[in-house]
N, C-alpha and C positions, 0 to 999 in steps of 0.2 A: 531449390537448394536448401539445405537443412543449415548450415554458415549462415545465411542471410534470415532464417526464423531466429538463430540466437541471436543473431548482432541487433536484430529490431529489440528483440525479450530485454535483452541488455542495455538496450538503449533506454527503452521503456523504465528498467527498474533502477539504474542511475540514473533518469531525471525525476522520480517519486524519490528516491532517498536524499538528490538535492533539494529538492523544493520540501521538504521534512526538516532539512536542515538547514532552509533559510529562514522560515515558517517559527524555529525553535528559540531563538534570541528572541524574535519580535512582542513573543506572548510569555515567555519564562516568567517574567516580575509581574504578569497580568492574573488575574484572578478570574479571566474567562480562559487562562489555559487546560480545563479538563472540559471546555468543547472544542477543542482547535482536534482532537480526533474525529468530531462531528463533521466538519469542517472539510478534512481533509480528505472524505470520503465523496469531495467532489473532486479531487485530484486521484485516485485510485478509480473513479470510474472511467473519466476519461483516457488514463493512461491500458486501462483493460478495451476501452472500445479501440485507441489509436493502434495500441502495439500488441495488444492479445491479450487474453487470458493469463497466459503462464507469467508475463509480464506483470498485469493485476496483480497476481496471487501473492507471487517476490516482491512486489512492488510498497505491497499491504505489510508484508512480513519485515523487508528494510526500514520504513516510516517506521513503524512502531516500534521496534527495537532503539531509533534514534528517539522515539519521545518518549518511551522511558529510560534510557540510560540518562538523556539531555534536557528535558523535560518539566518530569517531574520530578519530587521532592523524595529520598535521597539521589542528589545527583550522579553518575557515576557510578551506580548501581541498580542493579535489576528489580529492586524492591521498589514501590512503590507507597507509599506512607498516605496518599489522601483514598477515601474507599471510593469518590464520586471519580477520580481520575481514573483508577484501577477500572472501575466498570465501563467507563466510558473508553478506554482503551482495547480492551475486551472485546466490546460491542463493534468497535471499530475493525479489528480485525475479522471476526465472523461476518459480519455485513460488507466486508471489501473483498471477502474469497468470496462468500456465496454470490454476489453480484460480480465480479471478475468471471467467477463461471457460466454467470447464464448470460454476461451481454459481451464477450471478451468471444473476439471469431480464433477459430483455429483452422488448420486445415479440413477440406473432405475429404474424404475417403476415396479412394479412387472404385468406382464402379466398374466391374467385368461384367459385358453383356456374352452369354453365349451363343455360340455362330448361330 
């Protein structure tokens, strides 16, 4: 059923943008907050093995958007003001889609054999 691939995707990509957003007080005042995207590319793998790919992919794209609005340094906006956070965010993104996609299962294909 195609309902039960989102409800999982969605499941998947609401618990990566909570655990982003619990993840985001803890380290804000910390000075190891521009690898906590490092980091968190161990919660984007698992949630791509658990709940899919597509789940990864949004899942990678919600995180990051909470730690740079929440984050980093301007708060509240999409700018980012340290250039080691900026790259590290970056990197973070590209390595959570490309790894969502090669270890993230999706359906298969349905095979026709003919008579």
């Amino acid at each position: 059923m195609a309902r039960d691939g989102w409800l999982r995707s969605s499941l998947g990509v609401a618990s990566c943008t909570a655990v982003a957003a619990c993840v985001t007080p803890v380290f804000s005042g910390s000075e190891l907050r521009s690898v906590v995207p490092f980091l968190f590319l161990l919660v984007i793998l698992y949630v791509a093995l658990r709940f899919g790919n597509i789940a990864g992919i949004l899942g990678t794209v919600c995180a990051a958007l909470v730690f740079e609005i929440f984050l980093f340094e301007p708060r509240l906006s999409l700018a980012i003001s340290s250039p080691a956070g900026r790259n590290h965010l970056i990197a973070m993104v590209v390595l959570g889609i490309c790894a969502s996609e090669l270890l993230g299962r999706r359906k298969t294909a349905a095979v026709y054999k003919p008579w």
